[in-house]
DSSP file (Angstrom, degrees, kcal/mol; ACC not computed):
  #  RESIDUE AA STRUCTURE BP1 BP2  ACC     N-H-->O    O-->H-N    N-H-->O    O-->H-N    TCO  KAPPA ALPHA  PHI   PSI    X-CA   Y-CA   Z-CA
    1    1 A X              0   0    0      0, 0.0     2,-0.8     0, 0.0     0, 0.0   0.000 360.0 360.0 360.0 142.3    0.0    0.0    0.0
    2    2 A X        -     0   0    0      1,-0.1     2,-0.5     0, 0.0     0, 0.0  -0.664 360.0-130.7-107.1 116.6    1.2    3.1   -1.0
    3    3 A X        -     0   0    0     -2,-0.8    -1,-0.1     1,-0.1     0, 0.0  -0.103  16.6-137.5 -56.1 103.7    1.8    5.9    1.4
    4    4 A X        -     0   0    0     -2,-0.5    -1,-0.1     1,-0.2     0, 0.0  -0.272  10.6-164.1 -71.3 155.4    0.3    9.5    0.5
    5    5 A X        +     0   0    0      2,-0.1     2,-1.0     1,-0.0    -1,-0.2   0.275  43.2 127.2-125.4  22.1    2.7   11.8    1.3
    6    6 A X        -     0   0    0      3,-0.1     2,-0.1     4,-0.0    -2,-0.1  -0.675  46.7-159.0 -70.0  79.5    0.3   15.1    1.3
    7    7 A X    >>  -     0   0    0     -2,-1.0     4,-0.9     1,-0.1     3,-0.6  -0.398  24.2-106.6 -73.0 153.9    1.0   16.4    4.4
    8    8 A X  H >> S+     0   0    0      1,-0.3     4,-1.3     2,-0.2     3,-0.9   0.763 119.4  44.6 -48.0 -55.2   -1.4   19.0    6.4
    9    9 A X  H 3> S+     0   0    0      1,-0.3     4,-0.7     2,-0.2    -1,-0.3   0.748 105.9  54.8 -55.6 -49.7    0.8   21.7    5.7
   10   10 A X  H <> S+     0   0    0     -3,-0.6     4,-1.8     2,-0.3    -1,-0.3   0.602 105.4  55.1 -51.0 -22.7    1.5   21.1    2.2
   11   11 A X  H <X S+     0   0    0     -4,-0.9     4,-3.1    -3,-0.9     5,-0.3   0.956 112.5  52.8 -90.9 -61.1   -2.5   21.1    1.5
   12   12 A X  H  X S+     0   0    0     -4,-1.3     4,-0.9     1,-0.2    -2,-0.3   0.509  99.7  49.1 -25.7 -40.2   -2.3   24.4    3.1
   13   13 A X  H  X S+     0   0    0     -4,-0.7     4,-1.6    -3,-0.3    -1,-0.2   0.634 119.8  46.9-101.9 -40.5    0.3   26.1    1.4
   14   14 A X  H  X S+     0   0    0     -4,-1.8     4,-2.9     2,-0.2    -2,-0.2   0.867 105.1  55.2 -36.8 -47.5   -1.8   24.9   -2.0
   15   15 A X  H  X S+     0   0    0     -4,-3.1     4,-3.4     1,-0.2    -2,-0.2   0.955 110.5  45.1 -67.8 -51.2   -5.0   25.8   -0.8
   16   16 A X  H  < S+     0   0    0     -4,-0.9     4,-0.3    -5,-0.3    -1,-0.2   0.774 112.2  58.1 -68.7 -20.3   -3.6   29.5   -0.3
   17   17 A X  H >X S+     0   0    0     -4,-1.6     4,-1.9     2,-0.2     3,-1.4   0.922 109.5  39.1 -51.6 -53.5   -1.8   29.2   -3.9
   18   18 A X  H 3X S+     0   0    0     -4,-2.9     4,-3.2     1,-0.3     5,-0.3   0.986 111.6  57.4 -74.0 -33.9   -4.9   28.6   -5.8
   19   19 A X  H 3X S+     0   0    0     -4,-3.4     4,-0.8     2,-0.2    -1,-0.3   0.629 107.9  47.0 -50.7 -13.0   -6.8   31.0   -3.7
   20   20 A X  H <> S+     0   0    0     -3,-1.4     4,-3.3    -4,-0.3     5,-0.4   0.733 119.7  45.1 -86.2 -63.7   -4.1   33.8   -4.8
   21   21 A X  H  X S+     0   0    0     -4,-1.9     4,-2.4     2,-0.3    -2,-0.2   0.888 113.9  45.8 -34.1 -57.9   -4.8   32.3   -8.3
   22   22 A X  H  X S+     0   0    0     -4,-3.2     4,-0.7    -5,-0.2     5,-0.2   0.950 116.5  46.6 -67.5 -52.3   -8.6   32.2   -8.1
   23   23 A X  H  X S+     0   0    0     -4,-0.8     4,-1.6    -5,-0.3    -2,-0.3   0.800 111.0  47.9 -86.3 -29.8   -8.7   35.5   -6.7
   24   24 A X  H  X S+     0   0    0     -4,-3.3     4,-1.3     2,-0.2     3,-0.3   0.971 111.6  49.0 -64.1 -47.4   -6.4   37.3   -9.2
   25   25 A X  H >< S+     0   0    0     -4,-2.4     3,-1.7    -5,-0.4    -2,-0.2   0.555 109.1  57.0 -45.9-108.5   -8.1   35.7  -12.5
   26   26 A X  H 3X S+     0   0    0     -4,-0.7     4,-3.3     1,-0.4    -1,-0.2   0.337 109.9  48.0-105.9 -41.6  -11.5   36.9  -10.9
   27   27 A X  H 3< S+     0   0    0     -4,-1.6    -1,-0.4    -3,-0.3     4,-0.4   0.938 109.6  45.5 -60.5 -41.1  -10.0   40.5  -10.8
   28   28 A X  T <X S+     0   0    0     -3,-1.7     4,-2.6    -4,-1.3    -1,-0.2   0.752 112.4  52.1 -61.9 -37.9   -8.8   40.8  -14.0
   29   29 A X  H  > S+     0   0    0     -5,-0.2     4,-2.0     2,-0.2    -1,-0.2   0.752 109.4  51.3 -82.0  -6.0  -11.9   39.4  -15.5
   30   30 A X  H >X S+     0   0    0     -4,-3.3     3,-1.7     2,-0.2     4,-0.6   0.536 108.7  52.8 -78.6-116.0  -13.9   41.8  -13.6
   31   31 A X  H 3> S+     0   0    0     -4,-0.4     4,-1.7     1,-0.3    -3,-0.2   0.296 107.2  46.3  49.2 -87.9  -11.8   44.4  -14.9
   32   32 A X  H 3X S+     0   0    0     -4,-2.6     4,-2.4    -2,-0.2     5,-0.3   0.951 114.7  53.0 -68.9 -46.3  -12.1   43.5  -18.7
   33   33 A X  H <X S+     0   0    0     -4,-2.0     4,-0.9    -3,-1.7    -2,-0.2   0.833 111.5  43.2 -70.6 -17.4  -16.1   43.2  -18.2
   34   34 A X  H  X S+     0   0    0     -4,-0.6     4,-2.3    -5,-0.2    -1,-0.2   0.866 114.8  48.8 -79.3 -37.5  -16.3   46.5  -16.7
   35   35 A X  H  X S+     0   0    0     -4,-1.7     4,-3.6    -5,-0.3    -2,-0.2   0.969 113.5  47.3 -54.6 -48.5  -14.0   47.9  -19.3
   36   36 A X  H  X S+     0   0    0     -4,-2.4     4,-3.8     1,-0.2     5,-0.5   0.978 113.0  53.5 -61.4 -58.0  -16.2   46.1  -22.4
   37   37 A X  H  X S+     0   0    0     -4,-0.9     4,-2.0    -5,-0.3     5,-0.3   0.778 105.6  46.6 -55.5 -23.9  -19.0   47.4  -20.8
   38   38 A X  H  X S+     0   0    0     -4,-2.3     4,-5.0     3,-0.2    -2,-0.2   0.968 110.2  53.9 -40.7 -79.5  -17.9   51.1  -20.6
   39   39 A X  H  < S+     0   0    0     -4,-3.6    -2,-0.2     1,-0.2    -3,-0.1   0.771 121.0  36.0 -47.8 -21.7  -16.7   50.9  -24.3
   40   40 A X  H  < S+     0   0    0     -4,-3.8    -1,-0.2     1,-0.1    -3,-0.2   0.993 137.7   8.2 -57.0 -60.7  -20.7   49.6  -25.1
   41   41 A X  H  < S+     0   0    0     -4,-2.0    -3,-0.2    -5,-0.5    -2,-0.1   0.247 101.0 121.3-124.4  -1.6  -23.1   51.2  -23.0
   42   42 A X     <  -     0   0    0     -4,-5.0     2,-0.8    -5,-0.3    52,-0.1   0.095  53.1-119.3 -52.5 148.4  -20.7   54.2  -21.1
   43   43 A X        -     0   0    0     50,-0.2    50,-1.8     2,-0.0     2,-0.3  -0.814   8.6-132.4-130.2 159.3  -21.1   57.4  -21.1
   44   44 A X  E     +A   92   0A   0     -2,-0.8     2,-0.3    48,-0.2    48,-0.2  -0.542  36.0 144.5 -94.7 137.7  -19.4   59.9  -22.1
   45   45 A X  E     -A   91   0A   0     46,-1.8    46,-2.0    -2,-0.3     2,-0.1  -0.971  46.0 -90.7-165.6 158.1  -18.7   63.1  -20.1
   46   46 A X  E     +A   90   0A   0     -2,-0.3     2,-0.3    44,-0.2    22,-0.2  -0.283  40.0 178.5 -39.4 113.5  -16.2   65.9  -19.3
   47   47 A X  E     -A   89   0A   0     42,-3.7    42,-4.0    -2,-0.1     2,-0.3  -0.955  19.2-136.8-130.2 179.0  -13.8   65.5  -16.2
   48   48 A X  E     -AB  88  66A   0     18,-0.9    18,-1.6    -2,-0.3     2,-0.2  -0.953  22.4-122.4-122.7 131.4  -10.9   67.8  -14.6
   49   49 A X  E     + B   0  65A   0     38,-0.8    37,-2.4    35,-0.3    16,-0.3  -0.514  32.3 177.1 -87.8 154.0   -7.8   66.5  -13.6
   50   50 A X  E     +     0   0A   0     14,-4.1     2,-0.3     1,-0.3    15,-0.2   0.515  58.4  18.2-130.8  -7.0   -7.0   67.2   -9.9
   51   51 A X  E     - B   0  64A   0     13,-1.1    13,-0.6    33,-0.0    -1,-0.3  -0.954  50.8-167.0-156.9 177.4   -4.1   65.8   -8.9
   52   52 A X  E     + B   0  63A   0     -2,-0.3     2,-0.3    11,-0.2    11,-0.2  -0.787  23.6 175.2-155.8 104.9   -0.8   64.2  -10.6
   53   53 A X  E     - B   0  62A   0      9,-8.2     9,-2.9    -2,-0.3     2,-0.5  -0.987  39.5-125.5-147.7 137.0    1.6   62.1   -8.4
   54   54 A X  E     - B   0  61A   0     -2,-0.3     2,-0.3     7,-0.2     7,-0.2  -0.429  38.6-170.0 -58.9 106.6    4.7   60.1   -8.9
   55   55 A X  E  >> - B   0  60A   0      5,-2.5     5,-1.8    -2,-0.5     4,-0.7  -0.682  47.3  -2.0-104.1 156.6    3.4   56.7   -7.2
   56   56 A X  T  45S-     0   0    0     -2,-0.3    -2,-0.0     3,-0.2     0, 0.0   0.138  94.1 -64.1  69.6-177.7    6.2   53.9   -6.6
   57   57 A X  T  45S+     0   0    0      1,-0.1    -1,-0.2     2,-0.1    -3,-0.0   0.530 122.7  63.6 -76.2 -19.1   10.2   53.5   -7.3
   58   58 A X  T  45S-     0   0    0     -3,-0.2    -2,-0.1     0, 0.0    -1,-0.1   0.493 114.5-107.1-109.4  -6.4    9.8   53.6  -10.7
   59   59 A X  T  <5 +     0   0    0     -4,-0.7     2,-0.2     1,-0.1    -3,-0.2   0.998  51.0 177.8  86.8  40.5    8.5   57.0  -11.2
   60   60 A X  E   < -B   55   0A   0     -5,-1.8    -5,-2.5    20,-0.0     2,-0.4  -0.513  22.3-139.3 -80.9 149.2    4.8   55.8  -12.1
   61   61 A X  E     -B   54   0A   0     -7,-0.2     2,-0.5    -2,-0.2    -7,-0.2  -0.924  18.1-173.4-115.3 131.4    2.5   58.8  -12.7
   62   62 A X  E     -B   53   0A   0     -9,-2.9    -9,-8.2    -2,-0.4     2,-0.3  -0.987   8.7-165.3-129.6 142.7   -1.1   58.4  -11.3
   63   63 A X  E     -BC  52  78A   0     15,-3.7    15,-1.4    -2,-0.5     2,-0.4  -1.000   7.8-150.2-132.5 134.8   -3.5   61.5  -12.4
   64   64 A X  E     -B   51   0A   0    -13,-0.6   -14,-4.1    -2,-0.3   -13,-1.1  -0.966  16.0-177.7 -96.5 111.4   -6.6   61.8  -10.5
   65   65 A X  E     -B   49   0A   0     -2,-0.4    11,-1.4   -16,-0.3     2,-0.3  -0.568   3.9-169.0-135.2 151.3   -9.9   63.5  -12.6
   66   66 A X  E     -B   48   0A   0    -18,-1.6   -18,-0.9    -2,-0.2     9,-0.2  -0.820   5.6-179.9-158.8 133.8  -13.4   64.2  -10.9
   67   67 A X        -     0   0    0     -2,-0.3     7,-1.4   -20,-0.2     2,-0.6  -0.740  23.1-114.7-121.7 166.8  -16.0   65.0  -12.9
   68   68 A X  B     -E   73   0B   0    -22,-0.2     2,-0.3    -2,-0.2     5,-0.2  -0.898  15.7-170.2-110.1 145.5  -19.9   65.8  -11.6
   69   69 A X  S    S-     0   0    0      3,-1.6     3,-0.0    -2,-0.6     5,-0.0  -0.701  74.3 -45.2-115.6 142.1  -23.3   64.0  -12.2
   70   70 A X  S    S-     0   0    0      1,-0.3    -2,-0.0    -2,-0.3     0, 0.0   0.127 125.8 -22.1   6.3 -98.3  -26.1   66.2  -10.9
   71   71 A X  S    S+     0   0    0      2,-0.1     2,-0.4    -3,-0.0    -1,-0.3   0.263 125.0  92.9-128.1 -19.5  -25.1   67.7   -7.4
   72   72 A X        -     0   0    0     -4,-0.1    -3,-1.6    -3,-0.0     2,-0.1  -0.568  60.8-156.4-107.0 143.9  -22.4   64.5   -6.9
   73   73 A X  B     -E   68   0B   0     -2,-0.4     2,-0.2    -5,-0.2    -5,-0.2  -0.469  11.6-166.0-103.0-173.4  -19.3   64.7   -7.8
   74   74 A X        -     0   0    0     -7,-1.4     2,-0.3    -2,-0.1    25,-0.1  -0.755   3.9-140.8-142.1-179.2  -17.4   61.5   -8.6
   75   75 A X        +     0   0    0     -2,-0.2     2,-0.2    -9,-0.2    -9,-0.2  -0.948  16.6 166.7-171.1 144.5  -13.5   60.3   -9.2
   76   76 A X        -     0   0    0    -11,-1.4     2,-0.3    -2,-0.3   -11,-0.2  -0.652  16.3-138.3-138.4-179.9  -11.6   58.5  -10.8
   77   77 A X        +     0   0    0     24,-0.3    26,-0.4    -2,-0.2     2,-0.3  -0.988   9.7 178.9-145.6 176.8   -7.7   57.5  -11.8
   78   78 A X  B     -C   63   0A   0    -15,-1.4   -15,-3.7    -2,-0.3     2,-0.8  -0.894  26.3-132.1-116.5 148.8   -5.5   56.6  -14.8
   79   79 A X        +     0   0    0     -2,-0.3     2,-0.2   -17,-0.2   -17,-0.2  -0.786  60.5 106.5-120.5  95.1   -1.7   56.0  -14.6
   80   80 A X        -     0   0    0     -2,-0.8    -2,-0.1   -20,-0.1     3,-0.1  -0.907  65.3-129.7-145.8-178.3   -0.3   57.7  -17.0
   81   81 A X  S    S+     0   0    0     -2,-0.2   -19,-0.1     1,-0.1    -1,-0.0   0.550  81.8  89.3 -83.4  -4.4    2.0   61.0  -17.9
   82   82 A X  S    S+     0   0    0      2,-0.0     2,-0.3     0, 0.0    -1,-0.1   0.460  82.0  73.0 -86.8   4.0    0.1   62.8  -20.7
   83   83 A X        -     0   0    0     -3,-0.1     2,-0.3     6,-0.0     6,-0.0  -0.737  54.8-167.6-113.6 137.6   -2.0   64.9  -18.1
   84   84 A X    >   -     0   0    0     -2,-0.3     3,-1.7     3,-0.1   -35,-0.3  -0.980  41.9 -75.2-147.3-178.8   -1.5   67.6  -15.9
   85   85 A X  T 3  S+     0   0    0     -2,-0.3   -35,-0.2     1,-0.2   -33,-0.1  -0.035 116.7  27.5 -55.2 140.1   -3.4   69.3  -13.0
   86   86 A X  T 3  S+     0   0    0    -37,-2.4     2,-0.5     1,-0.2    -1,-0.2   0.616  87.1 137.6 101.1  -7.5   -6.3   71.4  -14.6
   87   87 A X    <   -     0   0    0     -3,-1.7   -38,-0.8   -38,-0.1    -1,-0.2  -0.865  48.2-139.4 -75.7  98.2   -7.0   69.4  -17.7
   88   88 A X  E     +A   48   0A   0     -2,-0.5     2,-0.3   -40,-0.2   -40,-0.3  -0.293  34.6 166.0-106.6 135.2  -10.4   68.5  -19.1
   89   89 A X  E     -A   47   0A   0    -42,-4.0   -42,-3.7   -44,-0.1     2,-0.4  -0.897  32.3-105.6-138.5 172.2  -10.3   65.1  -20.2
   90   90 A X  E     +A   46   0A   0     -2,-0.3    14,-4.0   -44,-0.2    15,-0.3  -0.761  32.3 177.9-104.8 159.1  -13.1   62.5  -21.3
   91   91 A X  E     -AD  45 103A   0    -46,-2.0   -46,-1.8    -2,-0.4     2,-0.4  -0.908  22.9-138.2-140.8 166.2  -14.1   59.8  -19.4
   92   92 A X  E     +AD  44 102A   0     10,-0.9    10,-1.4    -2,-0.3     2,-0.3  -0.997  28.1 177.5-116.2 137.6  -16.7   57.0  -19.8
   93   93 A X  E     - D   0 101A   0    -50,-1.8     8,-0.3    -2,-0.4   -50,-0.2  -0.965  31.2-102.3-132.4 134.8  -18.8   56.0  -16.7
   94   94 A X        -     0   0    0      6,-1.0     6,-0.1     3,-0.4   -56,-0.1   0.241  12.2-148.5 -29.5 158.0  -21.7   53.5  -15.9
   95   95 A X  S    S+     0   0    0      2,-0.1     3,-0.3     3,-0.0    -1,-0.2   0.465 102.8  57.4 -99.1 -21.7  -25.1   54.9  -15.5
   96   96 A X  S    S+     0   0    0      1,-0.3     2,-0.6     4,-0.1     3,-0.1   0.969 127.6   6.4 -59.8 -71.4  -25.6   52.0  -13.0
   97   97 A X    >   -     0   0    0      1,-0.1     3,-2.0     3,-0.1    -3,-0.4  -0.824  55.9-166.9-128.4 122.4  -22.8   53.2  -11.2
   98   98 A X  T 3  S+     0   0    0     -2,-0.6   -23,-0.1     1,-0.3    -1,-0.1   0.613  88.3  73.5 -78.9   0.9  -20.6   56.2  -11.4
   99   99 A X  T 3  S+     0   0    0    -25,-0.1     2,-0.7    -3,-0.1    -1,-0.3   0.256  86.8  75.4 -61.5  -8.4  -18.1   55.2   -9.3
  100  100 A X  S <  S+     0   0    0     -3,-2.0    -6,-1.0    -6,-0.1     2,-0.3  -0.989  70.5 141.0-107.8 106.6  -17.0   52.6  -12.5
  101  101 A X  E     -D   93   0A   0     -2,-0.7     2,-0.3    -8,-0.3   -24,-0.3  -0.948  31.6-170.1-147.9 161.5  -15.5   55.1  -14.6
  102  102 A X  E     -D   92   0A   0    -10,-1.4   -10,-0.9    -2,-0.3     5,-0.2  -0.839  34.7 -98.1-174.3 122.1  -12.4   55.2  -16.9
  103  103 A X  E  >  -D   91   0A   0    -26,-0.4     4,-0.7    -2,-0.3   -12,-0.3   0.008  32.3-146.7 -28.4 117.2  -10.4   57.4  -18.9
  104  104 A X  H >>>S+     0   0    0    -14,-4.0     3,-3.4     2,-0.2     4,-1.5   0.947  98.7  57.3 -55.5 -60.7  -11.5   57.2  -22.8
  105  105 A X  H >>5S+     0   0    0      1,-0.4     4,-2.2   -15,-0.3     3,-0.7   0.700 105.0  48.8 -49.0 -41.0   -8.3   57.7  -24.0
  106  106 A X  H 3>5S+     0   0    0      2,-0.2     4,-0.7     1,-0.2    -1,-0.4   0.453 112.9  52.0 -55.2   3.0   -6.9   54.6  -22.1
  107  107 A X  H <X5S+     0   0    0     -3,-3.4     4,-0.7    -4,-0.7    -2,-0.2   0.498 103.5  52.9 -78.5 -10.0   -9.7   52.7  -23.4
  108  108 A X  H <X5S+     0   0    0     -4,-1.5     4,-1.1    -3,-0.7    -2,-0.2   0.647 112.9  45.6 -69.7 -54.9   -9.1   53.6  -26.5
  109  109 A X  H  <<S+     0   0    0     -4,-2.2    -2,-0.2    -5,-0.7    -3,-0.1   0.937 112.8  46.5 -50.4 -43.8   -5.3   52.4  -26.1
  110  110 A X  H  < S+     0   0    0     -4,-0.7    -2,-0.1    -5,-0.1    -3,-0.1   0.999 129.3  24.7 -68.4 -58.2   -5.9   49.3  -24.6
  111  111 A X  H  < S-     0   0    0     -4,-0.7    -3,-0.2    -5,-0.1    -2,-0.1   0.664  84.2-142.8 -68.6 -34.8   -9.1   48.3  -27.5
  112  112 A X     <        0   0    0     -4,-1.1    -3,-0.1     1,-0.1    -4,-0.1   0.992 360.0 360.0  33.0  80.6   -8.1   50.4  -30.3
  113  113 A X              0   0    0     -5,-0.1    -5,-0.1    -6,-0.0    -1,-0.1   0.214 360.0 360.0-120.6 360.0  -11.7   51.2  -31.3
């Protein structure tokens, strides 16, 4: 008879791999379906960029836009350089929710539509 050699700890240190696994694929397809859904059914509207900061070691640019919907305003980010503070840019955002929002012009990079 042949001995399994799947120790308690080893099932453990699996279980927390595929869960890292599981749980990055689930982001990334959330991610692209909110993005395809922008490019459908988004809308399109004016925002102003508000903030511009060198994020990380490597000198990453995150630019921060907020645009308003009636009386609420909303926010959003991209990481890129092509922006600076004061900048009207376009964005698409859910009508479900406006908190899902996204630069056009990266979605327009990423899709090339």
């Amino acid at each position: 008879m042949k001995k399994n050699n799947w120790s308690f700890k080893n099932k453990i240190i699996w279980f927390i791999i595929l869960c890292i696994i599981v749980n990055s694929l689930v982001v990334i397809i959330r991610k692209t379906i909110e993005n395809n859904y922008l490019i459908d059914e988004g809308v399109e509207i004016s925002a102003v960029v508000t903030d511009v900061r060198y994020v990380g070691s490597k000198g990453k640019v995150k630019c921060t836009y907020t645009f308003k919907i009636k009386e609420s305003s909303y926010t959003g980010s991209v990481d890129n350089d092509y922006y600076m503070i004061g900048d009207t840019i376009k964005i698409l955002y859910s009508k479900k929710d406006p908190n899902t929002n996204r630069d056009k012009k990266f979605l327009e990079q990423i899709y090339k539509w």
